[in-house]
C-alpha positions as CSV (number, residue, x, y, z in Angstrom):
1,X,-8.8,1.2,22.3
2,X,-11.5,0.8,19.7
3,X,-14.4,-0.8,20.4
4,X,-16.8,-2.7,17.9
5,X,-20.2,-1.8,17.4
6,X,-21.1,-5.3,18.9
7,X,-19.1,-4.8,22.2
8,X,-20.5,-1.4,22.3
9,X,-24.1,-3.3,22.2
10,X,-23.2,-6.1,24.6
11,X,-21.4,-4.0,27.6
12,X,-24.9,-1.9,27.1
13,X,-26.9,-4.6,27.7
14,X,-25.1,-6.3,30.3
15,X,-25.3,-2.3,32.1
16,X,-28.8,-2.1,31.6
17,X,-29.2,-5.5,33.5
18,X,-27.1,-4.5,35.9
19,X,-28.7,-0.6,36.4
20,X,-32.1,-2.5,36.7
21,X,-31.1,-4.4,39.3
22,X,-29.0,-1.5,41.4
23,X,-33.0,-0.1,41.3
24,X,-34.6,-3.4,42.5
25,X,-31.9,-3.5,45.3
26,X,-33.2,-0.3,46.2
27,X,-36.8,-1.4,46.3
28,X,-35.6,-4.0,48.6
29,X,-35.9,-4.0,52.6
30,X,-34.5,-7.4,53.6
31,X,-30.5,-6.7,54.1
32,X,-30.0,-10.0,52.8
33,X,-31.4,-9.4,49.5
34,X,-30.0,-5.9,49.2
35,X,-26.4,-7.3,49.5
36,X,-27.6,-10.3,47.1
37,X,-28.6,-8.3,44.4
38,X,-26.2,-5.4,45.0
39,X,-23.4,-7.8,44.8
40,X,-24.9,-9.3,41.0
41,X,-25.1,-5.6,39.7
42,X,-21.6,-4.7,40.5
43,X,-20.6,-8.0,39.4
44,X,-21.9,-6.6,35.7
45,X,-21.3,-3.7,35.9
46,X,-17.5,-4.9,36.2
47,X,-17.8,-7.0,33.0
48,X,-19.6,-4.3,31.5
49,X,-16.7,-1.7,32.1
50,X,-14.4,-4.8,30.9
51,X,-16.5,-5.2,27.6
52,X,-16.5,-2.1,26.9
53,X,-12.9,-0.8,27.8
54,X,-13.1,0.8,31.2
55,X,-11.0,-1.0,33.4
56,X,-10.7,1.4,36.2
57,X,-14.2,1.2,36.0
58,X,-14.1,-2.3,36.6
59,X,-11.3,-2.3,39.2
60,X,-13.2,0.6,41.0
61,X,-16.6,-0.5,41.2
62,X,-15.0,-4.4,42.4
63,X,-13.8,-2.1,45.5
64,X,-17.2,-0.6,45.5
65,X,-18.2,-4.3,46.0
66,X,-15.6,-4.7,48.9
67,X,-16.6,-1.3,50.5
68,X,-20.4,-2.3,50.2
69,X,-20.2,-5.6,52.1
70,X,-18.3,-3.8,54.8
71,X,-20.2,-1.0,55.3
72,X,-23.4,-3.7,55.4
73,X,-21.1,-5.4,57.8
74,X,-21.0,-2.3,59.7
75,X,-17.2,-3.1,59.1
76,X,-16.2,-0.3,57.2
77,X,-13.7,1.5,59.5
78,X,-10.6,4.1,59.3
79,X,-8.4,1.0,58.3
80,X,-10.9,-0.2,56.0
81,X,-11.3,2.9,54.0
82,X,-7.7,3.3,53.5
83,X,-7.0,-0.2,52.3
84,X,-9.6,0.6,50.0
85,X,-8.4,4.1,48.9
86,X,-4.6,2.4,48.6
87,X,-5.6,0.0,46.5
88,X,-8.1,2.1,44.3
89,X,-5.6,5.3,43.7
90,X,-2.7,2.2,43.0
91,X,-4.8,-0.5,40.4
92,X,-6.3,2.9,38.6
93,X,-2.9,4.7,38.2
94,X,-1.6,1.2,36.9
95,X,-4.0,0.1,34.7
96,X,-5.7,3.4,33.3
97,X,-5.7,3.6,29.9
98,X,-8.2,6.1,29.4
99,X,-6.0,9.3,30.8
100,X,-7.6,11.7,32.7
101,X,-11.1,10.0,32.3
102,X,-9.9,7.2,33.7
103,X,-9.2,8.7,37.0
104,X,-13.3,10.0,37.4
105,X,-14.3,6.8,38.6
106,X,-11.3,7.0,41.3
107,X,-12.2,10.5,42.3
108,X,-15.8,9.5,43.4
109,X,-14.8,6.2,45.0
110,X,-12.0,7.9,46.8
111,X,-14.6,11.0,47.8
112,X,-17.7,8.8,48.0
113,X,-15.6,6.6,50.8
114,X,-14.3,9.0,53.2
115,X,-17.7,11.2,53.2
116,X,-20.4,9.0,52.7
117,X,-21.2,8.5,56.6
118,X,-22.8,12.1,56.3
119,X,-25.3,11.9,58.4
120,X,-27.5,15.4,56.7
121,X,-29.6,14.0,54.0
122,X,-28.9,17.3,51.9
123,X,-25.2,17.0,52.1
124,X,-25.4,12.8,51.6
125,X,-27.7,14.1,48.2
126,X,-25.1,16.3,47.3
127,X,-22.5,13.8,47.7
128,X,-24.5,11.9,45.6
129,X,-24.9,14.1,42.5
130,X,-21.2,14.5,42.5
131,X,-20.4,10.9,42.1
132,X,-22.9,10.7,40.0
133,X,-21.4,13.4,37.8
134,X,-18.3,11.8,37.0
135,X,-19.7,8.4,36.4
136,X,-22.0,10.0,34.2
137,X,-18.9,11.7,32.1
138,X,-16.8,8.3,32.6
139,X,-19.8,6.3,31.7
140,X,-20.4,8.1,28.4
141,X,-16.9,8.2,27.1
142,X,-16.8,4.7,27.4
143,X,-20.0,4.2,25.7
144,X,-22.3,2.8,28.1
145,X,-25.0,4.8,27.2
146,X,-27.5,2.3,29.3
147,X,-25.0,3.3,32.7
148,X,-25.4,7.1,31.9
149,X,-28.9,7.1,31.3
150,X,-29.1,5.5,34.9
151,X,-26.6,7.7,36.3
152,X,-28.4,10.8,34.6
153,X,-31.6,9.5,36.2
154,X,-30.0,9.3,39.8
155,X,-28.5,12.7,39.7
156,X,-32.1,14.6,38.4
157,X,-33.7,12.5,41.4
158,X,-31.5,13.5,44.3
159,X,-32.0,17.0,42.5
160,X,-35.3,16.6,42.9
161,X,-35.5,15.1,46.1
162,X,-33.1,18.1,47.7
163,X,-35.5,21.0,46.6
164,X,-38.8,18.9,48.5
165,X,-36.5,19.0,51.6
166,X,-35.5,22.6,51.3
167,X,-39.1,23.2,50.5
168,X,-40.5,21.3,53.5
169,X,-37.8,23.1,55.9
């Protein structure tokens, strides 16, 4: 799929916008709020992936979207995760159309989901920079530089944040 320099400019900015406010909702303390804005982000960061020709990007962070109200909820059980996992492995094998790229974003939803109730910070971190990783890689192929700069961001600060752990240990 070939993308115009305009789309390529467009699905930047509306990642940006959307990377800005994933770190506002982190700023955030009222649950409320967090959902709020978490819920906008994702929101562009699924027409993002759609302007710019990532659509198991778009279909994976819309289950993000699903898993993150749940798990808010505190209503992100067994059944949960695996209606989830079902219907991310099933919409990314039918719609990918960026071969084995394409399947990154379903590898750290998939991963992300059935580890992310870690309770050690270190290993939560880690499970972090992982993700991170292959949105990083998906996120670049697809030319949203303004996602990878954010993603490149999160992984050097969990990287960051895991050596003043082991340090104060």
């Amino acid at each position: 799929m070939i993308i115009s320099g305009y789309m390529i400019i467009l699905g930047n900015i509306v990642a940006l916008i959307a990377s800005i406010l994933m770190v506002y909702s982190g700023l955030l303390k009222q649950k409320r709020k967090i959902i709020y804005f978490q819920t906008v982000q994702i929101g562009l960061s699924v027409l993002s992936n759609i302007i710019l020709g990532g659509i198991t990007g778009a279909i994976i962070n819309a289950l993000s979207l699903v898993r993150n109200i749940l798990c808010y909820k505190d209503k992100l059980g067994i059944k949960e995760k695996i209606v989830i996992t079902v219907l991310a492995v099933t919409l990314s094998l039918l719609f990918n159309n960026l071969a084995f790229i394409g399947i990154l974003p379903l590898i750290s939803t998939v991963v992300y989901i059935w580890l992310m109730n870690i309770k050690d910070v270190t290993k939560f971190k880690i499970l972090v920079i992982f993700t991170m990783v292959l949105w990083c890689i998906y996120d670049l192929y697809i030319k949203s530089y303004s996602s990878a700069a954010f993603d490149f961001f999160n992984i050097v600060a969990n990287v960051v944040a895991i050596f003043r752990i082991k340090s104060h240990s």
